[in-house]
C-alpha positions in Angstrom: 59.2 -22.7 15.9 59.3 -26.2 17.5 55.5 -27.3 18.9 54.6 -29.9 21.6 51.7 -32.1 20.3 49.7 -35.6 21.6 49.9 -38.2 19.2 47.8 -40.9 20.2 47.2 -44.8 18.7 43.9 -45.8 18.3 42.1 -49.2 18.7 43.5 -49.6 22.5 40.9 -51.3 25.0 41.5 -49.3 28.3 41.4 -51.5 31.5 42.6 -50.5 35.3 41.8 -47.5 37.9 42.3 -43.9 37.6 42.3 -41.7 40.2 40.4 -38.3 39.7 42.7 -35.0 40.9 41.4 -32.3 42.9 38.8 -29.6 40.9 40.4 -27.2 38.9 37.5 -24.9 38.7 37.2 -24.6 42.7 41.6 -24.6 42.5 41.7 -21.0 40.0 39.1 -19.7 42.9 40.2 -21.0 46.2 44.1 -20.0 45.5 43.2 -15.9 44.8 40.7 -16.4 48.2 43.6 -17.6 50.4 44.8 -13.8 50.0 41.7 -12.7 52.0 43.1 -14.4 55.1 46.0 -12.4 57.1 47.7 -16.1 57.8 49.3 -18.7 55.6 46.6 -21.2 54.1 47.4 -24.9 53.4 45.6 -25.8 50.3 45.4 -30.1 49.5 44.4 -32.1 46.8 45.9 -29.2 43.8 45.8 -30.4 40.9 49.2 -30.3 38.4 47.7 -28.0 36.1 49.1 -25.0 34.2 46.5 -22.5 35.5 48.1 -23.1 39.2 51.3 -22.2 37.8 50.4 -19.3 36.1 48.2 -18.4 39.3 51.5 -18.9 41.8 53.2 -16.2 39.4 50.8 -13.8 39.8 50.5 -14.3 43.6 54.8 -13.8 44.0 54.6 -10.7 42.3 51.8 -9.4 45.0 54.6 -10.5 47.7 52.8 -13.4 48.6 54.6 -16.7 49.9 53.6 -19.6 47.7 55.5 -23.0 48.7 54.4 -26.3 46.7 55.0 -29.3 49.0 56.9 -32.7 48.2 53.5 -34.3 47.6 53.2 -31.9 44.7 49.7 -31.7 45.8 49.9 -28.9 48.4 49.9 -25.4 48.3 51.4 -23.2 51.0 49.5 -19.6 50.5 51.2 -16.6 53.1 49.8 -13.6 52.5 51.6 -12.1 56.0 53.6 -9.7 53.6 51.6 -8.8 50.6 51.9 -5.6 48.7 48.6 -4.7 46.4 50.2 -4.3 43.0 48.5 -3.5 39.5 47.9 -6.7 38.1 49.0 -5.5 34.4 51.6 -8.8 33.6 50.5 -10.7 30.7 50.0 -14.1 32.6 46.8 -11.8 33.6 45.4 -11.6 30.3 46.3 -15.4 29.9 44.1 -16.4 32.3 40.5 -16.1 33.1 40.4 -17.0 36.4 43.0 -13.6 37.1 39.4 -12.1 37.9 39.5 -13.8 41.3 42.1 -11.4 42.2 39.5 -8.3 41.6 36.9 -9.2 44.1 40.0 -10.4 46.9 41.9 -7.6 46.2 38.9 -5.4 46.2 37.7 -7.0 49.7 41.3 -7.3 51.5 42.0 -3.5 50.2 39.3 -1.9 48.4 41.4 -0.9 45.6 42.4 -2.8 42.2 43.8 -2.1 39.0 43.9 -5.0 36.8 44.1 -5.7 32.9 41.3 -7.3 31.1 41.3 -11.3 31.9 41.4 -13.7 29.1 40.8 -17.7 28.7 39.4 -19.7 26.7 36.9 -18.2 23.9 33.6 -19.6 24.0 31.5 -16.8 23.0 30.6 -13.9 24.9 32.4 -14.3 28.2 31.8 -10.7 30.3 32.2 -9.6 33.3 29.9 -7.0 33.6 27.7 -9.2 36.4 31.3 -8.9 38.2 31.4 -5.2 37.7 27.6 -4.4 38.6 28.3 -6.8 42.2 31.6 -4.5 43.1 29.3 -1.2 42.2 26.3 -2.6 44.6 29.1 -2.8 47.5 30.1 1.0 46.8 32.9 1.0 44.8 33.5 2.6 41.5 34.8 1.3 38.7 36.3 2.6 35.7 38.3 1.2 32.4 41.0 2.9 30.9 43.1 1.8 28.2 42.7 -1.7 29.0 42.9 -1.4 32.4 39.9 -1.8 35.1 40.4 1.0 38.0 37.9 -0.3 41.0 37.9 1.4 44.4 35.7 1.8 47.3 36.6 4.2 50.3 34.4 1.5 52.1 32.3 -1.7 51.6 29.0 -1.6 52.2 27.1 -5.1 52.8 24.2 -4.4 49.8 21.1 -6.5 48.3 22.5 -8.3 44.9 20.7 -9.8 42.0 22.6 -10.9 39.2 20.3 -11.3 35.9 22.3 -14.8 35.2 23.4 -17.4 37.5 27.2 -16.6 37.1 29.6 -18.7 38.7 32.4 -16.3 38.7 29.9 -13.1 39.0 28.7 -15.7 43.1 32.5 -16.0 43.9 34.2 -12.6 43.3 31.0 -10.7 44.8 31.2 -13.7 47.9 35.1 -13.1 48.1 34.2 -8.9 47.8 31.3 -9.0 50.8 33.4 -10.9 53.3 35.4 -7.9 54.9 32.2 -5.3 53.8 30.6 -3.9 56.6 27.0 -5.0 57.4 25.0 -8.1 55.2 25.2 -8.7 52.0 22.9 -10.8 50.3 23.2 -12.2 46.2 20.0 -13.6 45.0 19.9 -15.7 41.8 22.9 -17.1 42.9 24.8 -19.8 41.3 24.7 -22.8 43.0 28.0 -25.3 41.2 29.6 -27.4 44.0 32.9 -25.4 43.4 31.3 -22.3 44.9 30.3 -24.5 48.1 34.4 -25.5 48.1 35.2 -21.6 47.9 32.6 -21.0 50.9 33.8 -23.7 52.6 37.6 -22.0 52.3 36.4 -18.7 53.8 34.1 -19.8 56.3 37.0 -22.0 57.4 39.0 -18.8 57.6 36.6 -17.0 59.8 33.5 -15.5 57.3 29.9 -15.8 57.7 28.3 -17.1 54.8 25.6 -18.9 54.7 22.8 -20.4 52.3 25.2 -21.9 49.6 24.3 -24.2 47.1 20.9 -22.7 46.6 19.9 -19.4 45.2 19.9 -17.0 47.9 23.7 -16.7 49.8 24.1 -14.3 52.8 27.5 -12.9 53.5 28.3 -11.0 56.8 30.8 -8.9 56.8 33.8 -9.8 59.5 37.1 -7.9 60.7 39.9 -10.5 59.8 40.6 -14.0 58.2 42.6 -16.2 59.8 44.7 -19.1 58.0 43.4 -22.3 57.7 44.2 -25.8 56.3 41.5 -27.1 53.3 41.2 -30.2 50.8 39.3 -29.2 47.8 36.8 -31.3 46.0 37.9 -34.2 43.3 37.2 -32.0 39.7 33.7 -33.2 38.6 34.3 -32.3 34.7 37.8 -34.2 34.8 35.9 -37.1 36.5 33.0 -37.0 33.4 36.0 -37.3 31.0 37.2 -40.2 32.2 34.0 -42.1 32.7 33.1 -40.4 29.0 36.2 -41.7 27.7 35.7 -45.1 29.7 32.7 -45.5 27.7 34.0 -45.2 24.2 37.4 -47.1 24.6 37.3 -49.5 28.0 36.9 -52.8 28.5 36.5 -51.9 32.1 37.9 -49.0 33.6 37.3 -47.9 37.7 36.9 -43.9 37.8 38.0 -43.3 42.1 37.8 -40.6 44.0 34.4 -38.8 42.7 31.2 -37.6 44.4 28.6 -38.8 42.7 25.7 -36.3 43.4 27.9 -34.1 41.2 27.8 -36.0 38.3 24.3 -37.3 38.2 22.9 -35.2 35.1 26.0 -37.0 33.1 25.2 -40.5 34.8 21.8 -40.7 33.7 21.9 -39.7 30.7 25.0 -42.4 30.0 22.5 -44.4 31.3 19.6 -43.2 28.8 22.6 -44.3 26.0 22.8 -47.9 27.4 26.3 -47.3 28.9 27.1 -50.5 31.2 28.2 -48.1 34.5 28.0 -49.2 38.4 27.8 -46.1 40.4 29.5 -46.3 44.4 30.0 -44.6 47.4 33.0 -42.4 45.7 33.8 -43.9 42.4 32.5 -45.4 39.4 32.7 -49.0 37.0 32.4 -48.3 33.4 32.3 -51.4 30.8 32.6 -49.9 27.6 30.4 -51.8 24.6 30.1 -49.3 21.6 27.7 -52.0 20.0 24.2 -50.8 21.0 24.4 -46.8 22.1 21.3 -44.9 21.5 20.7 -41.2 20.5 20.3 -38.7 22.9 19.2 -35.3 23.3 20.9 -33.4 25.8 20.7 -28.8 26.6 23.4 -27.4 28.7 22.2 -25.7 31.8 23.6 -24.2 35.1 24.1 -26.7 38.0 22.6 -29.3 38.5 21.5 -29.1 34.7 23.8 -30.7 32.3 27.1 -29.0 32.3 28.2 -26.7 29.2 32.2 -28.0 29.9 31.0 -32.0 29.3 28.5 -31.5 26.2 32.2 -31.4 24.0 33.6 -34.6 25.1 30.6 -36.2 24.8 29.8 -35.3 21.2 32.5 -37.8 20.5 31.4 -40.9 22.0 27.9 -39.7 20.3 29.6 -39.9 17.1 29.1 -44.0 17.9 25.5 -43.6 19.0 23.3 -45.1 16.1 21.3 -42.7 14.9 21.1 -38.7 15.4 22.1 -37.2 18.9 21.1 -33.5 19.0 23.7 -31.5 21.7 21.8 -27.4 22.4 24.0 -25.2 24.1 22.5 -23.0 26.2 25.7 -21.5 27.9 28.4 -20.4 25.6 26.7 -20.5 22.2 29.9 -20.3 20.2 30.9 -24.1 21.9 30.8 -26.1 18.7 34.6 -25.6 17.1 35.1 -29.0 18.6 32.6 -30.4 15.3 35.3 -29.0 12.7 38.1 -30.9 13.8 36.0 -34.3 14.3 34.4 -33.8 11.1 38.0 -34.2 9.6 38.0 -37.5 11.9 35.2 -38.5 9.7 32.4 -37.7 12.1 29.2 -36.5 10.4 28.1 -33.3 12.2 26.0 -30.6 11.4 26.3 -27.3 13.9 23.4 -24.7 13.2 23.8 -22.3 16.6 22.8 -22.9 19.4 22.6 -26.9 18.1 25.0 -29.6 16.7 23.0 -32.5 15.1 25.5 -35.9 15.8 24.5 -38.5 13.3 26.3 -42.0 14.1 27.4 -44.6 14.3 30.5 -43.4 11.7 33.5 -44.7 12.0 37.0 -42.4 13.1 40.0 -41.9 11.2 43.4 -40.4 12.6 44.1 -37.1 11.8 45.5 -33.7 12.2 43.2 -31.7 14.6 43.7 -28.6 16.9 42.8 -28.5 20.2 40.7 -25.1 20.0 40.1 -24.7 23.6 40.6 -27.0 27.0 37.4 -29.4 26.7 37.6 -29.4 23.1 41.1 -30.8 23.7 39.4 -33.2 25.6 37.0 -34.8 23.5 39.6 -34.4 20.5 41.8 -37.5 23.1 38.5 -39.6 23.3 38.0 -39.3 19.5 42.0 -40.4 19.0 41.3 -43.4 21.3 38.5 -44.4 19.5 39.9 -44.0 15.9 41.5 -45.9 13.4 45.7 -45.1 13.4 46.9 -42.2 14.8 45.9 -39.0 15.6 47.9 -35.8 16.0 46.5 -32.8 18.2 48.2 -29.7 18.4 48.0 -26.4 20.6 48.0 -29.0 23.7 48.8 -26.0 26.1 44.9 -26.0 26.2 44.6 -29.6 27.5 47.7 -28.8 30.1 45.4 -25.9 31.5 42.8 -28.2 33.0 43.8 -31.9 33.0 46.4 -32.7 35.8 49.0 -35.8 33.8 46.7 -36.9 30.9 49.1 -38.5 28.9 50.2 -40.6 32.5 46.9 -41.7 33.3 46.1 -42.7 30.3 49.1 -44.6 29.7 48.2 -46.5 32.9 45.0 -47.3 31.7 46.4 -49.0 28.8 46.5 -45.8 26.4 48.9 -45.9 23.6 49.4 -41.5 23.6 53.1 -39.8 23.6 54.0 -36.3 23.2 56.8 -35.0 20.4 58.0 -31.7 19.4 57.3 -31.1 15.8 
């Protein structure tokens, strides 16, 4: 069977402006909560990622409207004549984000039958913080034969505290408690700027919550949800990516259309590596000098901790640092497959869980590696820009999922990267 791959030259100084696409964490939620409204939704700023696609399917066979403008950035959502099917397809089970649909279909109809969502494996993923949320509102949920059965005669507005600041567990609950009747509270909330965006979108639409971005979010119930028109927020991991990758390979690359409050934990500690960066209103100017980077230590954490999705491209500019850079990983534990496949590169990495010990500066070969999952993928292209000859990465689908025209953007910054079919 024939296989797309990125093969990608090394040894290319990067030089120009690239332009950071909309967020495609707040994209995979915002596009299931446009369902909640009874009106079409304009979404801007969508990034050209596979998860959209796979998310569009799975809205046309729930007899929603989706229309993708000639811009190719926006999303026309019209909900007007949707049926509420089981969600049972495949593309489901594909896709993590599919869980969206639980807590919106739930809210909009208080019924759901869905399959088990998939993703990317990083460890233990569940969605039992999800399940517990849907249970506090009054409904019931079982799971048979691969299926999740959840329904609730009525939704009850109810006091929720989830045990771990979930990101997905805020938004479904949030997207649940907007049509329940009376307040609803979730304490321990998480507080990423993606779940503001998703607030934003439904607040726009006619709900009433309040108190995001910190732990505590309110959510009174309302009648309806009109349409509305929204612009999400540039993608704050695709942006660290570039300004990662802008540091290994640049001479001087400009990193546009950013918000810099999102980013800080990453900017500083670039900073703490003796990165040459010039932060701005809404972008960034990264010189790239791989002569003097120091060791770091970094630990994931929730927002505005270090993020878990950057830690993996950055473990390969720290394969440059001199010295020992120690990454812990507080979030997904099982987020080191990335090390294998650099280690063939010639980095010298030793992963004991819940830590990978980065000693540098080595230098990086081209090689065969395999993307394992999306930001792996990721720091896989800033190890091939960096390396010596070329590198060839396979299973790219991962890289397609979360980076809107890689190969482009790249290319424009003076990248020499191609894909073939082998």
């Amino acid at each position: 069977m024939m296989e797309d791959v990125i093969k990608i030259e090394g040894g290319y100084k990067l030089h120009g402006t690239v332009r950071i696409s909309g967020s495609k964490n707040a994209t995979v939620a915002l596009i299931p909560a446009a369902i909640l409204a009874q009106g079409p939704v304009t979404i801007c700023g969508v990034p050209n990622i596979s998860d959209v696609q796979s998310l569009s399917v799975l809205l046309r066979d729930l007899g929603v409207t989706v229309v993708k403008k000639d811009d190719n950035e926006t999303l026309m959502i019209d909900p007007t004549n949707m049926v509420n099917r089981p969600m049972v397809q495949d593309a489901v089970s594909k896709l993590r984000a599919s869980y969206y649909f639980m807590g919106a279909l739930l809210g909009k109809y208080g019924h759901v039958e869905m399959k088990m969502p998939g993703g990317c494996f990083l460890g233990p993923r569940p969605i039992d913080l999800h399940l517990k949320g849907f249970e506090a509102l009054g409904a019931t949920v079982e799971y048979k034969y691969g299926t999740y059965y959840i329904h609730a005669d009525e939704l009850i507005g109810s006091k929720i505290f989830l045990d771990i600041s979930s990101v997905g567990a805020t938004i479904n609950i949030m997207m649940a408690a907007v049509y329940a009747k009376g307040r609803t509270t979730i304490e321990n909330a998480a507080k990423e700027p993606e779940i503001i965006d998703v607030a934003t979108l439904l607040n726009k639409m006619g709900a009433q919550i309040r108190g995001v971005g910190t732990n505590v979010i309110t959510i009174d119930g309302v009648e309806s949800l009109c349409g509305c028109f929204h612009e999400i927020i540039p993608d704050r991991i695709e942006a660290a990516t570039y300004i990662v990758l802008a540091a290994a390979a640049a001479e001087e690359v400009v990193v546009e259309n950013i918000i810099p409050q999102h980013l800080e934990s990453l900017l500083s500690k670039l900073q703490e590596i003796g990165v040459d960066l010039d932060v701005d209103i809404d972008k960034v100017t990264i010189r790239g000098s791989l002569e003097k980077l120091k060791p770091v230590d970094i630990k994931t954490l929730p927002y505005p901790g270090f993020a878990t999705d950057i830690q993996q491209p950055l473990t390969a500019l720290l394969t440059q640092a001199d010295g020992q850079s120690i990454i812990t990983e507080t979030i997904y534990t099982e987020r080191f497959k990335h090390c294998q496949e650099l280690s063939k590169m010639g980095a010298n990495i030793n992963v004991m869980i819940p830590s990978s010990m980065i000693n540098g500066p080595t230098p990086l070969y081209g090689s065969e590696v395999t993307a394992t999952d999306l930001r792996c993928g990721a720091c896989l292209v800033i190890a091939g820009l960096i390396a010596e000859g070329i590198t060839t990465i396979h299973e790219i689908y991962h890289i397609d999922r979360g980076y809107d025209n890689l190969d482009k953007k790249l290319t424009a910054l003076g990248a020499n990267i191609w894909r073939e079919q082998i």
